[in-house]
N, C-alpha and C positions, 0 to 999 in steps of 0.2 A: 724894733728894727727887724729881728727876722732873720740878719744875716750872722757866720760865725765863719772865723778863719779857716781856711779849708774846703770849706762851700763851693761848690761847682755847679754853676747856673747856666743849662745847655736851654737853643730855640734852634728854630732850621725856620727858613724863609727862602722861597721858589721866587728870581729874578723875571720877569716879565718885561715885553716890550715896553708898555705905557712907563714900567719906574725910570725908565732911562730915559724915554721921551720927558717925564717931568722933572726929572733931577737935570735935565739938560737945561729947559727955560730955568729953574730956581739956580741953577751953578753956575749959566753960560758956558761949560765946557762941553764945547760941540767939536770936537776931533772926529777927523771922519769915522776911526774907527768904534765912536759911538753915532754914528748917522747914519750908515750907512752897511747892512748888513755880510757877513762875509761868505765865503761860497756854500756854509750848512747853514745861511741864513739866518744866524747870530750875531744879534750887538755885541759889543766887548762893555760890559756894564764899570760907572764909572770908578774909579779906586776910590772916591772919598762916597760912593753911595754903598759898595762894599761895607767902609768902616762907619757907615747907621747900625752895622749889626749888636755891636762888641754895647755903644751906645743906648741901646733900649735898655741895659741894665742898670744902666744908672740913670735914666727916665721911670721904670719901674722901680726904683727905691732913692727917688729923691736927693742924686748923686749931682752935688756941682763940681763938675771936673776943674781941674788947675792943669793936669799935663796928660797928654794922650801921647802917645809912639807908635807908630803902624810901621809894620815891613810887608809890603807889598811882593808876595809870593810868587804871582802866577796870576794870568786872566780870570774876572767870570764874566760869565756869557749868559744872556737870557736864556732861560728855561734850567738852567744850573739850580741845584738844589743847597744850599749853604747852610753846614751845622756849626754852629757856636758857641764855644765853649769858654766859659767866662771863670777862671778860680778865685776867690775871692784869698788876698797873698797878707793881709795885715787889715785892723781897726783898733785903730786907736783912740779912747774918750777926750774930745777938748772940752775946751769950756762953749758956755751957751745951747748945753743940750747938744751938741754937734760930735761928729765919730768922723774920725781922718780912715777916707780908705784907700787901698793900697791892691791892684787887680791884675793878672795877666789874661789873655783871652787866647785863642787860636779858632781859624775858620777853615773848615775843610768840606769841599766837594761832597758830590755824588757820588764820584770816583775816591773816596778816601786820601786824595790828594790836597796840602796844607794849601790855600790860596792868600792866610793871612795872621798875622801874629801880633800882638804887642802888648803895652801894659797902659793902666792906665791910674790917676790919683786925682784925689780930692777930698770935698767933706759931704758927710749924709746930714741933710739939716732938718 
């Protein structure tokens, strides 16, 4: 498995026009303030494409989530640079070769400012 409690699994990923143009058709949520750019010429990127971040780490280790929790901080805006920091909070062995895990995450700016928080649980199968 790789993982041990305590474990802090940071990425950064750079928001781009087209993620918003494509998270719009897959989500349908097309509020103008993701269509339509505002006076420095940034989309407001969507909240639930934000929380794909916290998400790749349990697509990198085989995490099927049961409960996610997001607090939505703050905007991001294409061209935002977002770092994510994932603690790994509890693992516990079940049965069938399976480990319960237990995670808080926080996403923060270019500007060192939080734009997103929360926790998340499941099994690694």
């Amino acid at each position: 498995m790789g993982l041990n409690v305590g474990d802090t699994i940071s990425f950064e990923r750079t928001f781009i026009k087209e993620d918003v143009e494509l998270f719009t058709k897959i989500s349908g949520d097309e509020g103008d303030h993701h269509l339509n750019p505002d006076e420095q010429g940034r989309l407001v990127i969507q909240g639930l494409l934000t929380a794909t971040l916290p998400t790749k780490v349990g697509g990198d280790n085989n995490v099927l989530a049961r409960t996610m929790n997001f607090e939505f901080l703050r905007p991001v805006f294409t061209g935002d640079t977002i770092v994510c920091d994932v603690t790994i909070e509890e693992l516990e062995k079940q049965d069938r070769n399976r480990t319960a895990i237990k995670a808080s995450f926080q996403c923060t700016n270019q500007h060192a400012k939080k734009v997103l928080e929360g926790n998340f649980a499941g099994v690694i199968l």
